[in-house]
N, C-alpha and C positions, 0 to 999 in steps of 0.2 A: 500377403507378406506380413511376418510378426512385426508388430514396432513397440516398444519402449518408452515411455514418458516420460524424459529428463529433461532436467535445464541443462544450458550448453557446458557449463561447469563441470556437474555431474558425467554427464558422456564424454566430456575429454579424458575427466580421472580413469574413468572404466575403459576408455580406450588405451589410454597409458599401460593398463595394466596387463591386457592381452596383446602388445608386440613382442616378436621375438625373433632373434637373429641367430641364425645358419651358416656355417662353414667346417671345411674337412671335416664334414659327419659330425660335428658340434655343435647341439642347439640351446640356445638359454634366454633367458629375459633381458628384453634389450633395454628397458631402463630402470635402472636398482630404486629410484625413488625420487624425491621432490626437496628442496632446499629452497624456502621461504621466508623471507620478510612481510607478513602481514598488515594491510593498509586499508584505508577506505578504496581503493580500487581492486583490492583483491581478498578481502577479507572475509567477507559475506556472502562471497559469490563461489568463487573458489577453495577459498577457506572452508567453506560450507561443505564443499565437492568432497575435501580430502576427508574431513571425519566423517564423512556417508560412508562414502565408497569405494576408502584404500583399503584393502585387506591384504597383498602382498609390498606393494610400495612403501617404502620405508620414508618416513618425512622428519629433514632437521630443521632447526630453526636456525638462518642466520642471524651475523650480525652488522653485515653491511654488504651492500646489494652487491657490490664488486666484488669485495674478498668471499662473497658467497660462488658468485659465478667462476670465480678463478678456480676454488675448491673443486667443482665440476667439470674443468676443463681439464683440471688433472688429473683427476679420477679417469675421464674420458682415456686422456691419452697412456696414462700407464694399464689402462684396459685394453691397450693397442684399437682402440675404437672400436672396441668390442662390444661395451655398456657404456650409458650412459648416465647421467643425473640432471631434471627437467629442472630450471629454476623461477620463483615468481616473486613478482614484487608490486608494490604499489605503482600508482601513473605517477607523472611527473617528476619529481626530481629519485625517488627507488629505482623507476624503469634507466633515468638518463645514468643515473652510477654505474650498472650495466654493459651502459654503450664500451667501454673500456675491454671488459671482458670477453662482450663479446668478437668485437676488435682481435683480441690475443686470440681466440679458437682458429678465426678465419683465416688469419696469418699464419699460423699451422696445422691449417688441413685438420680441427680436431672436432668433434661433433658435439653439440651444447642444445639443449632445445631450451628459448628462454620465452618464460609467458609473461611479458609483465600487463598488469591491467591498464584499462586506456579510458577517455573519457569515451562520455554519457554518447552511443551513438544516436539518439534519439536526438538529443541536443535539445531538449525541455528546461533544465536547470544551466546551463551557462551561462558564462561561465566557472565550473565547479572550480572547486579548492582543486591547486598546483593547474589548472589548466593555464596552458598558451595559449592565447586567444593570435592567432594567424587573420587578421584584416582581406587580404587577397586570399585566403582559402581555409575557408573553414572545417574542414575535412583532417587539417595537419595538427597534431599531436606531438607531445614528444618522442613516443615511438615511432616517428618519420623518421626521428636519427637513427636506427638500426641501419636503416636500408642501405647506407655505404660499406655498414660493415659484416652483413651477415651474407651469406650463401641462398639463404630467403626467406621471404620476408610475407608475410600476409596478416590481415585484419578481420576479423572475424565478427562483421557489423549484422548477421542475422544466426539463430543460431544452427540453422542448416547446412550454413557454410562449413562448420566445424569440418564436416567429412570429407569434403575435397582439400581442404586445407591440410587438414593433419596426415593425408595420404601425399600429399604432398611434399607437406615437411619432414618425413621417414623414409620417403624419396632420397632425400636431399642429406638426411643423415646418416644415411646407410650407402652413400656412392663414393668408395675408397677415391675417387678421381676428384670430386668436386665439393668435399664436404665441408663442416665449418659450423656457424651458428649459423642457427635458426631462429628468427623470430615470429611468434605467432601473438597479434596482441590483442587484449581481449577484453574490448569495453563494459565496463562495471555494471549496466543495464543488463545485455546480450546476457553474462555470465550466467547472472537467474533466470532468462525465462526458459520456457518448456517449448521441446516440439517432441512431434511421435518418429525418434528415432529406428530405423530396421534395424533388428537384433544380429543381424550380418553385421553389420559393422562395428559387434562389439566379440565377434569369434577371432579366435584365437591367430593372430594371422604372423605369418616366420617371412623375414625378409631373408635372402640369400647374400651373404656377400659376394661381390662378383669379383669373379678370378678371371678377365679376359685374359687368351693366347696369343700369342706374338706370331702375329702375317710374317708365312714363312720367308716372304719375298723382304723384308724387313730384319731377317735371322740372318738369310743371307750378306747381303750386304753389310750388316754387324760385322759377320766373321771375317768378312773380305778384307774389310779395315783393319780388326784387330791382330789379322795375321801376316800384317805386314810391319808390324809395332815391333821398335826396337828398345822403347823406353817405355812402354803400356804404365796403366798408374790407374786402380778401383780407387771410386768414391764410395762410402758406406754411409747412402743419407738416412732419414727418416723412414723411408720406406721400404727399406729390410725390415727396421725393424714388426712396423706394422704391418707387413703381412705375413710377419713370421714366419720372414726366409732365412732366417741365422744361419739356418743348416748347411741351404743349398747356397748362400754368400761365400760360406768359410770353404766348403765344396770347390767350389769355382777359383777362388782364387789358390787354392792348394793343388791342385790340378794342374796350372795353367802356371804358375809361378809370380803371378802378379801380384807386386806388394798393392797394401790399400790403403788411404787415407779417413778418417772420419771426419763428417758434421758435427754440429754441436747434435742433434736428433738422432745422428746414427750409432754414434759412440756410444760402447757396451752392448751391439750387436753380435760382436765377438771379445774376449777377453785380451787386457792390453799388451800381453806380452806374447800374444799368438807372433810367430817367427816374419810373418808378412803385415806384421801391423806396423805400422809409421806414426800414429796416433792422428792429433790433429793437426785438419790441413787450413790454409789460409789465416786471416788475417791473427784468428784468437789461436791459431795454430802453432806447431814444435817445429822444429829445424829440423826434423828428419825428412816429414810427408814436405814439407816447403821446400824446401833441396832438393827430394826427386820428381816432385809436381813442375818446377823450374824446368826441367832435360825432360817432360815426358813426351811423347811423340803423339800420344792416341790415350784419350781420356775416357776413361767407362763409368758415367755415372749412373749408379742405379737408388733411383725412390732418393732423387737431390731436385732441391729448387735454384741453387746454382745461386744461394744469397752472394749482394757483396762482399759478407767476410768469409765466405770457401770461397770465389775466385779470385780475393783482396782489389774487389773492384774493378774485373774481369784482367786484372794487371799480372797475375801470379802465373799462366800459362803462354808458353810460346807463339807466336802469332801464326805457325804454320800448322799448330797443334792440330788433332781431330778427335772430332766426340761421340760418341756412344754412347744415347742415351734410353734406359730404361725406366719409365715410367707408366704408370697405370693414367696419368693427365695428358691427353695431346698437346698440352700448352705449356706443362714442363720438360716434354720430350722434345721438344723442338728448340728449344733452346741453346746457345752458342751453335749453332748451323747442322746441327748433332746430325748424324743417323739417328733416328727416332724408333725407336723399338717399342711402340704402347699397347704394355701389359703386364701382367702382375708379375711381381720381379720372383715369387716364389715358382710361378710358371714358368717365367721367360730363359731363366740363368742356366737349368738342365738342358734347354732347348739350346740354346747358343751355347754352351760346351760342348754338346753332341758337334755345332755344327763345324767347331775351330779344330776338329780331328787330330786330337792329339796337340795344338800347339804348343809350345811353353816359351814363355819370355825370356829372350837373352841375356838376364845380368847377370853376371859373375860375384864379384862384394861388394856392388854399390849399394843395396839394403841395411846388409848386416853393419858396414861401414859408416851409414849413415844412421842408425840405430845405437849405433856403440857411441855414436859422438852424442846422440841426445841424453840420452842415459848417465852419459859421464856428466854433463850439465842438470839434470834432474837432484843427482847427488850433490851438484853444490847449491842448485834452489833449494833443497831439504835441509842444509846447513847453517844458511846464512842467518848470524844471530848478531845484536848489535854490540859491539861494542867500540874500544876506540878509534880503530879502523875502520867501521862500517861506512860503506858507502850507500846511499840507496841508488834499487836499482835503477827504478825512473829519477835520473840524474839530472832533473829540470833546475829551471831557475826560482823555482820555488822547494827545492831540497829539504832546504835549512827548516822548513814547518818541522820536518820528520822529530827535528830535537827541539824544539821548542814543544812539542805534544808531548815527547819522553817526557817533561819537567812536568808539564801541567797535569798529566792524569797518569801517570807512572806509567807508561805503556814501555816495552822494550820487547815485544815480539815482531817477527816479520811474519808477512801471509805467508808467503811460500813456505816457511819449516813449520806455521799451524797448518795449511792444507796437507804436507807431508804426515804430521804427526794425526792427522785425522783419519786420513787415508790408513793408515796402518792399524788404530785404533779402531777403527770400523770391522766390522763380521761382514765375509765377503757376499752376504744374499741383503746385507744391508740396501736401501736406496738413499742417493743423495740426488738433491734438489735443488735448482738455482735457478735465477731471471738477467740481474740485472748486476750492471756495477762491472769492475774490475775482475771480479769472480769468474763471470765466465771465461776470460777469458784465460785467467790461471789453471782453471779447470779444464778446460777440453786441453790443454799442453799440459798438466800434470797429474791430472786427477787417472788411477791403475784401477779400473775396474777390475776384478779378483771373479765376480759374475752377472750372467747375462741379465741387460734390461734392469742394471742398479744405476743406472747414470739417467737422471730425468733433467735436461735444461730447455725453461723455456727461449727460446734466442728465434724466433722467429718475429718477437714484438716485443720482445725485449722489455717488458714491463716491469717497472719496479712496485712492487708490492705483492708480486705471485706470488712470494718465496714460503708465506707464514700456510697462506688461505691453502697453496698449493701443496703443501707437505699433508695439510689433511687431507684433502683430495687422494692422493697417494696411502696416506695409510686406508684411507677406507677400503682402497685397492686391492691390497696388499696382508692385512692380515695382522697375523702376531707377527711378521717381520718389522722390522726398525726402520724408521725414515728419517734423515739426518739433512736440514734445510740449511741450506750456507746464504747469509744476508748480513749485506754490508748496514750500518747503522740507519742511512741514508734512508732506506728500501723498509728498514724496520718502523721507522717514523712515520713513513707514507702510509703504511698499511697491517696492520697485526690484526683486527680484529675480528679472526677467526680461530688466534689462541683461546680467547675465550669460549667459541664452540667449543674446540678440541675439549680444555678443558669441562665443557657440560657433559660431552660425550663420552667421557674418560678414556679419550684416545691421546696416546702419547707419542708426539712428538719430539724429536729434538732441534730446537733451533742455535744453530751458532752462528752469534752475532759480532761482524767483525767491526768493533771498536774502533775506526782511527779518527773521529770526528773531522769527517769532512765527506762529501763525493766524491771519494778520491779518483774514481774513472774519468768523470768530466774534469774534473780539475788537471789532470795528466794533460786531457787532451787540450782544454783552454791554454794552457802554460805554455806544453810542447809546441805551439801553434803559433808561439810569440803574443800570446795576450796576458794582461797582466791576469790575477786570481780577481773574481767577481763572483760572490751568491753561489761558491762549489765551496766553503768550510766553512765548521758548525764553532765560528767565533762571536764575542762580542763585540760593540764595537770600542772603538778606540779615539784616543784623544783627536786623533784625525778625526774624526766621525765617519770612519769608514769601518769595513768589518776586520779588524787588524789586532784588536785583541786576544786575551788570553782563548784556550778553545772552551766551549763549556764544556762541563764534567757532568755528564750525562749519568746514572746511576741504571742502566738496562736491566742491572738484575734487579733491582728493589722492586721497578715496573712489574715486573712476572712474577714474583713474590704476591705482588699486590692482588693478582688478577690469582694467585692460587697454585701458582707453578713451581717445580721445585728450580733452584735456580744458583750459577756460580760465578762467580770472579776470576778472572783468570788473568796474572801477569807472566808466568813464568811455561814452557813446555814441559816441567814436569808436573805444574798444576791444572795443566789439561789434560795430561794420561790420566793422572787422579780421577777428577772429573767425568770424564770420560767411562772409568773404570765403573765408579760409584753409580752413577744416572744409569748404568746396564741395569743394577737392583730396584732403581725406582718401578712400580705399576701405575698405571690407569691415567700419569699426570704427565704433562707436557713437562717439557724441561729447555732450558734457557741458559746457555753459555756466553757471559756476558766478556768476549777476548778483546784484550786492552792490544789493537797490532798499531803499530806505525804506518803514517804512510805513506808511499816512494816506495813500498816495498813488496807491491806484487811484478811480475815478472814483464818485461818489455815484449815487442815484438820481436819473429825471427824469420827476416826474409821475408814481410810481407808488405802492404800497404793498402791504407785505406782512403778512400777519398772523402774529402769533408770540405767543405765551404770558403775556402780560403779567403781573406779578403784582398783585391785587387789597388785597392788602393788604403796605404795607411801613413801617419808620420811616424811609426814603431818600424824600426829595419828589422828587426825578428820577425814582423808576419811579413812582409817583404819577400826574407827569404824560406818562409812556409810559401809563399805562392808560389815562386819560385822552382821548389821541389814539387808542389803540384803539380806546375805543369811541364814536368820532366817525365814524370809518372803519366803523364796522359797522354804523352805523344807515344809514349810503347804500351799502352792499355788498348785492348780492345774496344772498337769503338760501338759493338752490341750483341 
């Protein structure tokens, strides 16, 4: 047998570089490169690795171990989990900023391979700088925290191990069914030493993506249900899009005449004004897909995890309803009592058309009826502008902020007519990009995707601070095409510091930053809920000594200015088409729209509900009667 002389370092890089993934006759390099934070636990060791012996892998530099991993989890996922990006970091507190990230991959199914370096396996020098020294188990590190959140997880304490491990971990990142992060961590000793590697393990090797076929006896039974459906109703999750079934989704339900509703994942599968689209369904959902999700008899969801906010807390479908579900996971296929169809929905959907022989769905104009009602509301959320009429529309008992902010920072725009005037402003191969806050849920109900796979939200973990790290993830994706991140201020605070990569990389993104000094999501929900406002707005405090002060006047744009961005102010909806217009000329430089919105003024719910915590006992008769309604809502929810 040939063998090779490498420290374990060295042979992971060279192993990095010869994976590569397969599907429909397409083969290419399964990981584009490496995104680094350099430390004494990876520096020397790895560090070492990459300037030997990357010759095709591309390496950036972050600037913070999270917003770095975020950046790769998007990249992953607007690759449809096609390519990846490996990230590394220091032990201790590099590796634990991480933990987050990698958190958000796992929670949407999105593949991440994260190395961060670990202490001394040898354990000669303990304990080292950042180490935790664990009393009852010395063995525990703070790379032990992955292990709740990754898909999996191993330690690379000799450097033989590397081989079973890393085949392992490309196991695990390559199974459309099961994937997520991965953590492989790799103590700072281990990294440098040498073993005599066999040069097989450094050939060229092509994982396949698997396409399983849907048990015909499992076909059957689909169609048995679905052809007895008098009110049928497609869910278009995640997973059209990623196994890049578009074709055979929009197929099936043009066929068959079944309108369909999106996830936040599935949405821009299909384009929003195809004749059977409803938009979004559940909680962050439109009153079109929530109206006929209400009456549907037999629910088809394909590549859906069946979150609380699509079934708005399993409360949004009828209790006699039935399901059909397509999934490539036995463990999301089975879900609400479903028929279980598990297999790849670009397989499965041609296969149960053939089997429904012709069926079509009975409605008459309950679609285009309930299409025409959303629609006519779409056009008065793109209008609503303040003035001395205006109402906001989350009409809580904390309203009156909305005009106490007009005064203090001149704001007088609402979200809804800036996401309308964005949306139009945007080039339709454009992508937009969101996490957290009030947005999503504005978005999956108004946001008109024009073309496919331009709508990226993370909402499976909802993390605030993807929006910056993730848009460059996306543009690396994507090309000379435009990526447009929509982030509430809130979100901008927590986490930007990977504008500053963008900018080393002269990759430009756009961020638009919605200004209404406050969390105004939580804060909705704290209010709505009967609790007074606590620690959701960006005030001083006040002669009370509570936060009740003027709001601060935050200056966003001067921020990106600072760092080197081109960047604007924006009061008015015609100085955002400006804006807008102008930043299309900018090159090479991130750009930063700094939107002064109110707020009270993204869009309410429509026909759905969500479950939250209510308290059971209080001397406030507002959460009272928030409990109240909870449990109104949960005696006709499904109980799993």
């Amino acid at each position: 047998m040939n063998t090779i002389r490498l420290t374990m370092a060295q042979a992971l890089v060279r192993f990095l570089e010869n994976q590569y993934i397969s599907y429909d006759g397409i083969e290419h390099p399964f990981v584009e490169g490496v995104i680094m934070l350099p430390g004494h636990g990876n520096v020397v060791g790895l560090g070492q690795a990459l300037a030997q012996e990357t010759h095709r892998l591309k390496v950036w530099q972050g600037k913070n171990e999270q917003g770095m991993a975020h950046t790769a989890v998007a990249f992953a996922r607007q690759c449809k989990r096609k390519k990846i990006i490996a990230v590394t970091s220091s032990v201790g507190p590099g590796a634990a900023n991480m933990v987050t990230a990698a958190a958000t991959a796992t929670a949407n199914n999105i593949p991440v391979l994260i190395l961060p370096g670990d202490v001394y396996a040898c354990r000669q020098p303990d304990p080292v700088l950042q180490q935790i020294e664990q009393i009852h188990d010395l063995s525990l590190s703070t790379n032990d925290a992955f292990r709740a959140v990754c898909r999996y997880w191993d330690r690379v304490v000799r450097p033989e191990q590397l081989m079973s491990a890393m085949i392992s971990a490309f196991r695990t990142l390559t199974d459309p069914a099961n994937t997520g992060a991965v953590c492989v961590a790799i103590p700072q000793d281990v990294e440098g030493e040498a073993y005599d590697y066999p040069e097989s393990f450094f050939t060229k090797r092509v994982w396949r993506l698997a396409r399983p076929l849907p048990e015909q006896e499992a076909i059957e039974e689909a169609a048995a249900v679905i052809r007895q459906a008098k009110r049928p109703l497609l869910i278009c999750g995640g997973g059209v899009r990623y196994s890049e079934a578009h074709e055979q989704f929009r197929v099936f339900a043009e066929t068959t005449g079944i309108p369909f509703g999106e996830t936040q994942a599935g949405k821009s599968a299909v384009v929003w004004d195809h004749p059977l689209n409803l938009g979004g369904i559940g909680v962050t959902g439109c009153s079109a897909a929530n109206e006929i999700a209400r009456e549907a008899d037999v629910v088809i969801g394909v590549g859906t995890r069946y979150t609380d906010f699509t079934t708005a807390s399993k409360w949004l479908f009828r209790d006699d309803a039935k399901f059909v579900n397509i999934n490539v996971s036995p463990f999301q296929a089975l879900k609400l009592d479903a028929v279980p169809v598990v297999a790849d929905a670009k397989r499965a959907l041609p296969v149960l058309l053939d089997a429904l022989d012709g069926y079509q769905a009975p409605y008459t104009s309950e679609v285009k009826d309930a299409q025409a009602r959303w629609r006519k509301e779409l056009e008065r959320l793109d209008g609503i502008t303040f003035g001395p009429d205006y109402v906001p529309e989350v009409n809580d008992a904390n309203a009156a902020s909305a005009f106490r902010f007009a005064g203090d920072l001149d704001a007088s725009l609402t979200q809804t007519a800036v996401l309308g005037v964005l949306n139009q402003c945007m080039d339709p191969d454009d992508v937009v990009i969101g996490a957290s806050g009030s947005l999503p849920g504005d978005m999956q109900r108004m946001w008109r995707p024009r073309g496919v796979d331009t709508y990226h939200m993370e909402y499976g973990y909802s993390c605030m601070g993807y929006e910056v790290s993730g848009a460059l993830g996306v543009k690396f994706a994507i090309g000379d095409r435009d990526v447009y991140a929509m982030a509430g201020d809130g979100s901008f605070i927590m986490l930007h510091s990977e504008l500053l990569t963008a900018l080393q990389e002269h990759q430009k993104i756009h961020v638009c930053l919605f200004n209404n000094a406050s969390f105004g999501c939580i804060n909705n929900l704290q209010v709505g809920h009967g609790n007074e406002t606590l620690c959701t707005e960006l005030r001083f405090r006040g002669d009370d000594g509570k936060f009740s002060g003027s709001f601060m006047p935050v200056d966003f744009a001067k921020i990106a200015e600072g760092y080197g961005c081109k960047a604007y102010t924006i009061h008015t909806l015609e100085e955002l088409r400006q804006a807008v217009a102008d930043a299309k000329k900018v090159e090479g430089v991130p750009v930063l729209f700094d939107i002064r919105v109110l707020p009270k003024s993204m869009t309410e719910g429509y026909g759905a509900w969500w479950r939250v915590g209510d308290t059971e006992v209080s001397e406030n008769p507002r959460n009272l009667e928030a409990y109240q309604d909870h449990l109104n809502h949960v005696k006709t929810a499904r109980k799993y």
